[in-house]
C-alpha positions as CSV (number, residue, x, y, z in Angstrom):
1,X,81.9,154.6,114.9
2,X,80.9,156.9,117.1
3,X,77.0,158.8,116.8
4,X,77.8,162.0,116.0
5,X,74.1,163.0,116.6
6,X,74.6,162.8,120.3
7,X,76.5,165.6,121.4
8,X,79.2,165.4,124.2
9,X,78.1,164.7,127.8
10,X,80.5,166.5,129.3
11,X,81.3,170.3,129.7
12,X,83.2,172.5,131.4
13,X,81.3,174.8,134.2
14,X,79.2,176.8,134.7
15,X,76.5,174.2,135.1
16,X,77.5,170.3,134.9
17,X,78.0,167.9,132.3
18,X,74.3,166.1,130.9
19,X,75.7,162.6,132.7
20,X,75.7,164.3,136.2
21,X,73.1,164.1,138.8
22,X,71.7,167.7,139.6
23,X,72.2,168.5,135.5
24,X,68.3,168.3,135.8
25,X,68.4,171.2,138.3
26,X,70.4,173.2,136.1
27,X,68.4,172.3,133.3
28,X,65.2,173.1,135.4
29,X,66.3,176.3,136.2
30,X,66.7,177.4,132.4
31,X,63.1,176.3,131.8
32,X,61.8,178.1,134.6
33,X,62.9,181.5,133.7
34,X,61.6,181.3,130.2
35,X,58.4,180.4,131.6
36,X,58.6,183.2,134.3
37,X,59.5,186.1,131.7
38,X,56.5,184.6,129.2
39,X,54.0,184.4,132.5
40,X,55.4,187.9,134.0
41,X,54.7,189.5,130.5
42,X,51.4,188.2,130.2
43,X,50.0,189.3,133.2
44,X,51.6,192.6,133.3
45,X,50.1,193.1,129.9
46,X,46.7,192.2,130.6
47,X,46.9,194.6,133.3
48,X,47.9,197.3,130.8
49,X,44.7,196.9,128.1
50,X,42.9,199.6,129.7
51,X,45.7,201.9,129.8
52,X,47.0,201.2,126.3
53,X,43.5,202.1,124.6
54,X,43.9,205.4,125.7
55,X,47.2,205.9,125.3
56,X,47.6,204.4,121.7
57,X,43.9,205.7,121.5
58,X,43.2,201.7,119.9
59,X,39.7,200.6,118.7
60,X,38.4,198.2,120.9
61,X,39.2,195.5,118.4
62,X,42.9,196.2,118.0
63,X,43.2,196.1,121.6
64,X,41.9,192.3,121.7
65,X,44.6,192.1,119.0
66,X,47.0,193.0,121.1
67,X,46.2,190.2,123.2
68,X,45.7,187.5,120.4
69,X,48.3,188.5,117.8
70,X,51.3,187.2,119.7
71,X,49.3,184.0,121.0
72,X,48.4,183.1,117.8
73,X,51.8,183.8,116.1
74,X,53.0,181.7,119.6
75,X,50.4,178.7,118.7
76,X,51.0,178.2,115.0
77,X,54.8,178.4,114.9
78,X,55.3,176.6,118.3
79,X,55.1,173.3,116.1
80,X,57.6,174.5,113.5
81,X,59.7,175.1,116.6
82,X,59.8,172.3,117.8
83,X,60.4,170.6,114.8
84,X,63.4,172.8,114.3
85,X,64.3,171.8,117.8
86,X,64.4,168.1,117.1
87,X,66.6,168.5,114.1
88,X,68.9,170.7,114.9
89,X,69.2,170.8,119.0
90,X,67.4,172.4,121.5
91,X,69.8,174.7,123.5
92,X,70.6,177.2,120.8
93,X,67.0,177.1,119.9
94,X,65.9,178.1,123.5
95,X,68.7,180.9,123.7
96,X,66.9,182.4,120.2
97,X,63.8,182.1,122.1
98,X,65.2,184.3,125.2
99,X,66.9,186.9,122.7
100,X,64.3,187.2,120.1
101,X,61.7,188.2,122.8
102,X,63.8,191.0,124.0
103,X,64.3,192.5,121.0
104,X,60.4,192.2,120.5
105,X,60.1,193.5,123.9
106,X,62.5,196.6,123.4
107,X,60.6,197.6,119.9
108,X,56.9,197.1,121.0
109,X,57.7,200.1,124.0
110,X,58.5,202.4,121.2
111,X,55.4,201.7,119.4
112,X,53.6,205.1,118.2
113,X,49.7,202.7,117.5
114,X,47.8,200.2,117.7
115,X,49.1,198.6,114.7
116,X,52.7,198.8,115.3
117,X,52.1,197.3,118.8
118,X,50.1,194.2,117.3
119,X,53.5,193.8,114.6
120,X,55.9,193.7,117.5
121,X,53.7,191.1,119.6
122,X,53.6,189.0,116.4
123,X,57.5,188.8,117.1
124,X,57.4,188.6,120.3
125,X,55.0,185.7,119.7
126,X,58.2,183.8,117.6
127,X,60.3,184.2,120.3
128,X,57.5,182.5,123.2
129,X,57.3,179.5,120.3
130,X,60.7,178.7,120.9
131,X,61.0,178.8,124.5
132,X,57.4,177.3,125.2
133,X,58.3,175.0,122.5
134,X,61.6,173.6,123.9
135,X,60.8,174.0,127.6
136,X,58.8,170.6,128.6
137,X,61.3,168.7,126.1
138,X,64.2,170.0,128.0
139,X,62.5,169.2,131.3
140,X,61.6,165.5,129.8
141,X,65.0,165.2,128.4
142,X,66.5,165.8,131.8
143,X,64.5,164.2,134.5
144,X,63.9,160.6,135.1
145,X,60.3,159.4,133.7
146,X,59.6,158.8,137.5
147,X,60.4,162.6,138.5
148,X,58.4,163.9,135.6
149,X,55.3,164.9,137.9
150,X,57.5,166.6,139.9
151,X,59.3,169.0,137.5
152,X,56.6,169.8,135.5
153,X,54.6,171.0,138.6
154,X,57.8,172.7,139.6
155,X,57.6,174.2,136.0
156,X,53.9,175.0,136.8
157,X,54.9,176.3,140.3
158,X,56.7,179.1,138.5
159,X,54.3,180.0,136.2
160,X,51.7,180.2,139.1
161,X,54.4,182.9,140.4
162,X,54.7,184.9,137.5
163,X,51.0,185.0,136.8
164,X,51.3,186.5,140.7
165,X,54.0,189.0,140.3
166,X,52.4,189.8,136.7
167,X,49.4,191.8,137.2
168,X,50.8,193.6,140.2
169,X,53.4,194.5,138.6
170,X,51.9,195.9,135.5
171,X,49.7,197.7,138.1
172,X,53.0,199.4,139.0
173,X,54.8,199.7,135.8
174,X,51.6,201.1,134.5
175,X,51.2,203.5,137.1
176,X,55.0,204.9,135.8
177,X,54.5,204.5,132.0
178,X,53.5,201.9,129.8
179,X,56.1,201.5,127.7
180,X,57.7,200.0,130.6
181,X,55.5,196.7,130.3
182,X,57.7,195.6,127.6
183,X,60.9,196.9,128.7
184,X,60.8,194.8,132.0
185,X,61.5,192.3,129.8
186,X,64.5,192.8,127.9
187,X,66.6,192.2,131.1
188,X,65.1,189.0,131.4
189,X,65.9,187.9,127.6
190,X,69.1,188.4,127.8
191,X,69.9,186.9,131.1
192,X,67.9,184.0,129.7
193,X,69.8,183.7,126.4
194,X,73.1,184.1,127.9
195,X,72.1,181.0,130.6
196,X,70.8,178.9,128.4
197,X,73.9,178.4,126.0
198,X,76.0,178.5,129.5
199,X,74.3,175.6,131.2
200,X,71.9,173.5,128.5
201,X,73.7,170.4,127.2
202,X,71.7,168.6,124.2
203,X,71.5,165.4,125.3
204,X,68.6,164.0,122.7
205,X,69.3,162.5,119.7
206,X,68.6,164.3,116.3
207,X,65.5,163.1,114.4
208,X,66.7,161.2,111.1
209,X,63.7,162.3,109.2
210,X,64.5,165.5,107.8
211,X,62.6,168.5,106.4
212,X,60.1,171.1,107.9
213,X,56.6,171.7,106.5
214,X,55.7,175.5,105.0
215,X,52.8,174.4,102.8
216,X,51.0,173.1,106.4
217,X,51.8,176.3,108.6
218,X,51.0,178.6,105.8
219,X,47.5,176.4,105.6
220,X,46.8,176.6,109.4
221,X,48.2,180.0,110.0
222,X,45.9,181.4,107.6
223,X,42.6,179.5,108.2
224,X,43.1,179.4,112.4
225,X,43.7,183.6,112.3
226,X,40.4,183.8,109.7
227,X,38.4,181.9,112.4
228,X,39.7,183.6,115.7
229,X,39.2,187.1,113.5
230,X,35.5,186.3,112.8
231,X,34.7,185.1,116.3
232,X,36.4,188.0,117.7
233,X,35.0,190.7,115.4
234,X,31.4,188.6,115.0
235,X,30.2,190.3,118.3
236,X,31.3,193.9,117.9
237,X,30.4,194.8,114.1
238,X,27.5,191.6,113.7
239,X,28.0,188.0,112.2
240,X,26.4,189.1,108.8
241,X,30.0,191.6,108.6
242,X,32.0,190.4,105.1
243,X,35.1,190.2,106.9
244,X,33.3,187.9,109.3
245,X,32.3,185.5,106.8
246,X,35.2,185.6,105.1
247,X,37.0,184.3,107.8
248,X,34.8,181.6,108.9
249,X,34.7,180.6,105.1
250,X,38.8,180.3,105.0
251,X,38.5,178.2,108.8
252,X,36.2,176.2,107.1
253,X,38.0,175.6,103.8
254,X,41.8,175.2,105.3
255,X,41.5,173.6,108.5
256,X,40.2,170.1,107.2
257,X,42.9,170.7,104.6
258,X,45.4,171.5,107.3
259,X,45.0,168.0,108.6
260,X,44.8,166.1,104.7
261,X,48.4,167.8,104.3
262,X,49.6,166.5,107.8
263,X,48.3,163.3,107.0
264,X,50.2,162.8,103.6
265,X,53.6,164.8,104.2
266,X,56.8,162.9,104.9
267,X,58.4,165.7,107.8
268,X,54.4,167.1,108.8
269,X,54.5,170.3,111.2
270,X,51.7,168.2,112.9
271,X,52.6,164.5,113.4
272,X,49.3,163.1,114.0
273,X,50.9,160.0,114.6
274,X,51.0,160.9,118.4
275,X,47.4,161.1,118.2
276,X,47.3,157.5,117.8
277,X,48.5,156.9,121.4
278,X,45.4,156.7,123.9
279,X,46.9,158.4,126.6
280,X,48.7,161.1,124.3
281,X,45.4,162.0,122.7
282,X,42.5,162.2,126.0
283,X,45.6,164.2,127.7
284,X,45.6,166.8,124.5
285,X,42.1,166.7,123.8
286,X,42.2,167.8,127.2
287,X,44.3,170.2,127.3
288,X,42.2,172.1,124.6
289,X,39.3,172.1,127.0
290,X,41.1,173.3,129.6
291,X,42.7,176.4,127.8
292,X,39.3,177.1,125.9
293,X,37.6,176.9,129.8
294,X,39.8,179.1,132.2
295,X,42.2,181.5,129.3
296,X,39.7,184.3,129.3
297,X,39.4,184.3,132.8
298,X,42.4,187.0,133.5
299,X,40.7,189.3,130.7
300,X,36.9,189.3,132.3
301,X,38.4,189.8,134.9
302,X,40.6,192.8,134.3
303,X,38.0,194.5,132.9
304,X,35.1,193.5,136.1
305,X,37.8,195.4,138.4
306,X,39.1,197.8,136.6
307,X,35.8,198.6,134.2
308,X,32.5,197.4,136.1
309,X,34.0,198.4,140.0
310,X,36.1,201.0,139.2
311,X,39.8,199.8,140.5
312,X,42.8,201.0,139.5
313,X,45.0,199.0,137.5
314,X,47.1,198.3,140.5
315,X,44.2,197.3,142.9
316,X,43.0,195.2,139.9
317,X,46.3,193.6,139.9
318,X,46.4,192.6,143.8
319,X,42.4,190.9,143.2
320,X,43.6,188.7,140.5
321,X,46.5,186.8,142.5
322,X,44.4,184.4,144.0
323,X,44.1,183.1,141.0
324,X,47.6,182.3,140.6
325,X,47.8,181.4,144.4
326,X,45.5,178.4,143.8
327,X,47.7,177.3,141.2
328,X,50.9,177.6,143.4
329,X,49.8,176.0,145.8
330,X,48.2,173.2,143.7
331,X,51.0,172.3,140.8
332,X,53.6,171.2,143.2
333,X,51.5,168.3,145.2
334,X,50.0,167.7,141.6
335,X,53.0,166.7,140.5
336,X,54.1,164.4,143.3
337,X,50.9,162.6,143.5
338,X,50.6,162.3,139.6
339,X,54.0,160.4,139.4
340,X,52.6,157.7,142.1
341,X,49.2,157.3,141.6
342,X,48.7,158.8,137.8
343,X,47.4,161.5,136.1
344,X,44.0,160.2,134.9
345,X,41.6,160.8,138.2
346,X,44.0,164.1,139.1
347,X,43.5,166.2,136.2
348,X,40.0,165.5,135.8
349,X,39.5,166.0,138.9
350,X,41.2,169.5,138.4
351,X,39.2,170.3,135.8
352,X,35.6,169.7,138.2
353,X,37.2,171.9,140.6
354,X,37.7,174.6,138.1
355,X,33.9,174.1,136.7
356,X,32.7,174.5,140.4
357,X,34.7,177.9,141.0
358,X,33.6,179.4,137.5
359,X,29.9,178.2,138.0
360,X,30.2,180.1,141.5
361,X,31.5,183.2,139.5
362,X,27.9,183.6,138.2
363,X,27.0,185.2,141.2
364,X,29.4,187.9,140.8
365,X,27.9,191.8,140.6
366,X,28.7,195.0,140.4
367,X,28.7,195.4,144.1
368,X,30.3,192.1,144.9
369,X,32.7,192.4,148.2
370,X,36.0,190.9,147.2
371,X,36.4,187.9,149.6
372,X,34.2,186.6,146.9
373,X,35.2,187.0,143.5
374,X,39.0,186.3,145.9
375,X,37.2,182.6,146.8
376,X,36.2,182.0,143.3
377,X,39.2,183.2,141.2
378,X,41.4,180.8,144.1
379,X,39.1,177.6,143.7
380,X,39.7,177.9,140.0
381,X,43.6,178.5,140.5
382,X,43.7,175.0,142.8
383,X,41.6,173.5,139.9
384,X,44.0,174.3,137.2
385,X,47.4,173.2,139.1
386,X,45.7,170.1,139.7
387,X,45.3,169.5,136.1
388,X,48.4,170.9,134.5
389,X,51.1,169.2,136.1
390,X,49.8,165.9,135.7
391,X,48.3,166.4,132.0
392,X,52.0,167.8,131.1
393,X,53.8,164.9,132.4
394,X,51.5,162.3,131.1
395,X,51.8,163.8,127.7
396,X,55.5,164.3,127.3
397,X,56.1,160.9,129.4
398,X,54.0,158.5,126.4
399,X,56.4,160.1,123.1
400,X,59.8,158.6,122.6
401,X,63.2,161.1,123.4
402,X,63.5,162.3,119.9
403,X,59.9,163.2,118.8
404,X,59.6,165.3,122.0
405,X,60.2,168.8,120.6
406,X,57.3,167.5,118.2
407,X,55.2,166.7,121.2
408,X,55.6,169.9,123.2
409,X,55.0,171.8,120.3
410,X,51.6,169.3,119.6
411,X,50.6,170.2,123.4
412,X,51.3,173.5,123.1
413,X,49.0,174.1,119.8
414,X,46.4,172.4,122.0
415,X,46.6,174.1,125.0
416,X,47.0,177.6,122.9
417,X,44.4,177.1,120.2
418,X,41.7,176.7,123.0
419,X,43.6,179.8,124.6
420,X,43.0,181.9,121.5
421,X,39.8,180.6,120.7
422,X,38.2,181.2,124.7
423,X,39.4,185.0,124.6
424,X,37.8,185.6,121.1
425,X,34.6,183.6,122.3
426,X,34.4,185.7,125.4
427,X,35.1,188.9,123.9
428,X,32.0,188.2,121.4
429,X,30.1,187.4,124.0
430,X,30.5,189.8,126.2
431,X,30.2,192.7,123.9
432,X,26.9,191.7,122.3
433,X,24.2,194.2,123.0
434,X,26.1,196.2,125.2
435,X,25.9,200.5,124.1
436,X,29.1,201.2,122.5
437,X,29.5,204.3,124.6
438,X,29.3,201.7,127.9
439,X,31.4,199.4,126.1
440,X,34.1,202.7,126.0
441,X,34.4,203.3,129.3
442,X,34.5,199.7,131.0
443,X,37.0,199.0,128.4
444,X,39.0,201.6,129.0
445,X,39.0,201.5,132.9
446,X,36.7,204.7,132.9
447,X,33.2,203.1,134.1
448,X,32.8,204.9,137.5
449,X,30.4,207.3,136.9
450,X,28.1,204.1,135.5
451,X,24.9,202.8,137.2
452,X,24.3,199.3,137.8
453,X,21.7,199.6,135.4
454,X,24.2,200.8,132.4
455,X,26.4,198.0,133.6
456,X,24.1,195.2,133.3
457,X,24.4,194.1,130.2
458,X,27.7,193.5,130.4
459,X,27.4,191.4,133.7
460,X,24.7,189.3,132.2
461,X,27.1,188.5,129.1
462,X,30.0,188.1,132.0
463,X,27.9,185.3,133.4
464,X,26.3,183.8,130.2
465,X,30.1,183.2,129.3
466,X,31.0,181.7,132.8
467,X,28.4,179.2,132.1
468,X,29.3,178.1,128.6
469,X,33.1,178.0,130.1
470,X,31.8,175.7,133.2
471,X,30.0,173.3,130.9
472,X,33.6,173.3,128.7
473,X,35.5,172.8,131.8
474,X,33.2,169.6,132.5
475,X,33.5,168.3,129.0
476,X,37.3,168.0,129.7
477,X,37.0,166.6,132.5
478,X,35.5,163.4,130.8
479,X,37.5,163.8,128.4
480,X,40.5,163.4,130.7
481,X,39.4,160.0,132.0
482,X,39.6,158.6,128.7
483,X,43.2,157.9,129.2
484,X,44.6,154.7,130.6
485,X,44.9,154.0,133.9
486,X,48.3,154.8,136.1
487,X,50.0,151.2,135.5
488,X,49.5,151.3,131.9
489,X,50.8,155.1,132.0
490,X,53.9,153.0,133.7
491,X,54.2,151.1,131.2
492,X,54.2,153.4,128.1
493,X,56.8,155.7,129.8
494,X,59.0,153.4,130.1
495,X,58.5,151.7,126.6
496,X,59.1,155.9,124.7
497,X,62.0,156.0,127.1
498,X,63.9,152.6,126.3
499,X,66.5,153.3,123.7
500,X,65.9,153.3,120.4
501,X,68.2,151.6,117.9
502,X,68.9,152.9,114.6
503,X,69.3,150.2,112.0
């Protein structure tokens, strides 16, 4: 008798059928916009912080919010995503990825505060979980194990090109209104949605173990937001605040129970299984390393161009792209060289290139000529292409077809918790003993009539926090040699992608 968990291979146009040879490309092509709307938004809303606190007249807190409301409601459900994904099929999960963020996108432009913004980012947040979920299983399901390096840095590539076209276009959609930040992106949802269910074939099989895990997200949702709350609010109202304590007390309290539920549930939102695997684990432990080292760089940075030298939000946009030039550059020959020669020696060495542009950051002033902070920001960039593509591939290449919606979503919760956890970090640090009336205007984009003296503090805490992120980005880069070398790489790829036979 037929499987009926594997869907047809064959389908009428547009696109191909799974069992053709450029399917991949089609495939590829889906994954790539989802990642170029979620890149695109990012930037262009970084961009924006200035402008929104003024606007939406936000606390300074609430605008950080902004920022980590969706990437926390992206992180924790990204798992239960891809869960979702590996029981009941990826293409209609990616296509509720695409339309969900457009809805979120259409309702957070019409936001009248602070709050309401922050509620409609938590949505938007869903509908990244899904697509940043499903992506790099799609790619994986798609692509030969021996192209892998190459379409994840082709994956990469695009990002690197949205986090380009992002800020400068925020510095132009800003310049019109802001509500047109979020509204960019509706188009882009529903072009998305409507091309994944045209071209995406599921081509996995369906995981036999059945049942998703509430009592685990509930457990992790709560206890990862009461920790990035107290490090975020820890620098601006002191560590002795209740609510600080508080929410150290429930990270302290649910997180080690977090991983006592994984460990004894049946269908776990967390399969810490994977982290059995050598390779699987050094790649992830990784990956948290690398997002905790280079996240926060966009947001310093936005606020050192736009707050300590006075640039427009435009002009700020045009200094970041370096940044995202490095990495375009990079990903692509990452990815070729990773699927000949591995990924071990690549990605760390992408992470000591990235340690060596943020240490160099430290130099940075008030008065800085660009070329330099331009130098710095692109050295980082090269740094983190080298890494990603490689660390991607490695990681979805060692999991078997059907647990990889489980895998992605592991890598992402990885990659993203470090994210979350470096912007709260650096927004603690660099608020500490800085005049709140100083804090105001570099904040708000406002910081021109400033002395260098009145800026100080806030460059000292700029490069007290470049240092703790250049001894984090060196941490992952031994870290990343801890996984096996390229011919034993081989030979788990090809073990996860031999068939597996259900008895």
């Amino acid at each position: 008798m037929a499987n009926l968990d594997l869907p047809t291979a064959r389908r009428r146009s547009p696109g191909v059928g799974s069992d053709h040879r450029h399917y991949k490309w089609w495939a590829l092509s889906c994954t790539s916009l989802g990642m170029l709307m979620a890149t695109i938004n990012s930037g262009t809303l970084i961009i924006a912080l200035p402008t929104l606190e003024t606007s939406l007249h936000t606390s300074l807190l609430e605008l950080v919010w902004v920022i980590l409301a969706y990437m926390i409601a992206s992180t924790v459900l990204v798992l239960t995503a891809g869960r979702l994904s590996d029981l009941f099929g990826r293409k209609h999960a990616f296509a509720a990825g695409f339309a969900v963020f457009a809805l979120a996108s259409l309702g957070a432009g019409f936001a009248g505060s602070g709050t309401e913004l922050i509620l409609w980012r938590v949505l938007q947040g869903i509908g990244a979980a899904f697509l940043f979920a499903n992506a790099a299983a799609i790619v994986t399901d798609a692509f030969p194990v021996t192209q892998l390096g190459v379409a994840m840095g082709t994956n990469v590539m695009v990002v690197a090109v949205g986090l380009v076209l992002g800020p400068v276009l925020g510095g132009a959609l800003v310049s019109i209104s802001w509500q047109w930040v979020f509204w960019f992106n509706v188009p882009f949802g529903v072009i998305g949605a409507a091309w994944a269910l045209a071209v995406l074939v599921d081509t996995s099989r369906r995981d036999s173990v059945r049942g998703l895990d509430p009592l685990g997200t509930v457990t992790f949702l709560v206890g990862f937001t009461g920790l990035v709350l107290a490090i975020s609010r820890g620098g601006l109202t002191g560590w002795g605040d209740p609510i600080v304590i508080l929410g150290f007390a429930a990270a302290t309290v649910l997180l080690p129970l977090f991983i006592y539920i994984e460990s004894s549930q049946r269908a776990p939102m967390l399969d810490l299984s994977l982290f059995r695997d050598r390779l699987f684990s050094a790649a992830a432990g990784a990956s948290f390393l690398n997002g905790l080292s280079r996240f926060a760089l966009m947001f310093i940075f936005v606020f050192y161009f736009q707050g300590a030298q006075g640039d427009s939000a435009l002009t700020a946009g045009l200094k970041l792209t370096p940044l995202a030039v490095g990495m375009l550059i990079s990903s692509p020959i990452a990815g070729v060289i990773a699927d000949r020669r591995g990924s071990r020696t690549l990605a760390s060495l992408g992470m000591v290139v990235s340690a060596l542009g943020l240490a160099a950051m430290t130099t940075l002033a008030v008065n800085t000529p660009f070329w330099q902070s331009g130098l710095w920001l692109f050295i980082v960039g090269c740094g983190s292409g080298l890494f990603n593509s490689p660390n991607t591939a490695a990681m979805m290449g060692a999991v078997a077809a059907n647990r990889r919606g489980i895998a992605a979503g592991a890598r992402l919760l990885v990659q993203n918790a470090g994210a979350v956890i470096s912007i709260a970090f650096v927004m603690a640090v660099v608020t500490a003993a800085v005049p709140t009336a100083v804090l105001f205007k570099i904040f708000s984009g406002l910081a021109q009539g400033l002395t260098a003296g009145q800026l100080a503090p806030f460059i000292n805490n700029m490069h007290l926090a470049l240092w703790i992120l250049t001894v984090v980005s060196l941490a992952g880069a031994a870290v990343s040699m801890m996984r096996p070398s390229h011919a034993r790489q081989l030979e788990l790829r090809a073990a996860s992608a031999a068939p597996q036979v259900n008895v």
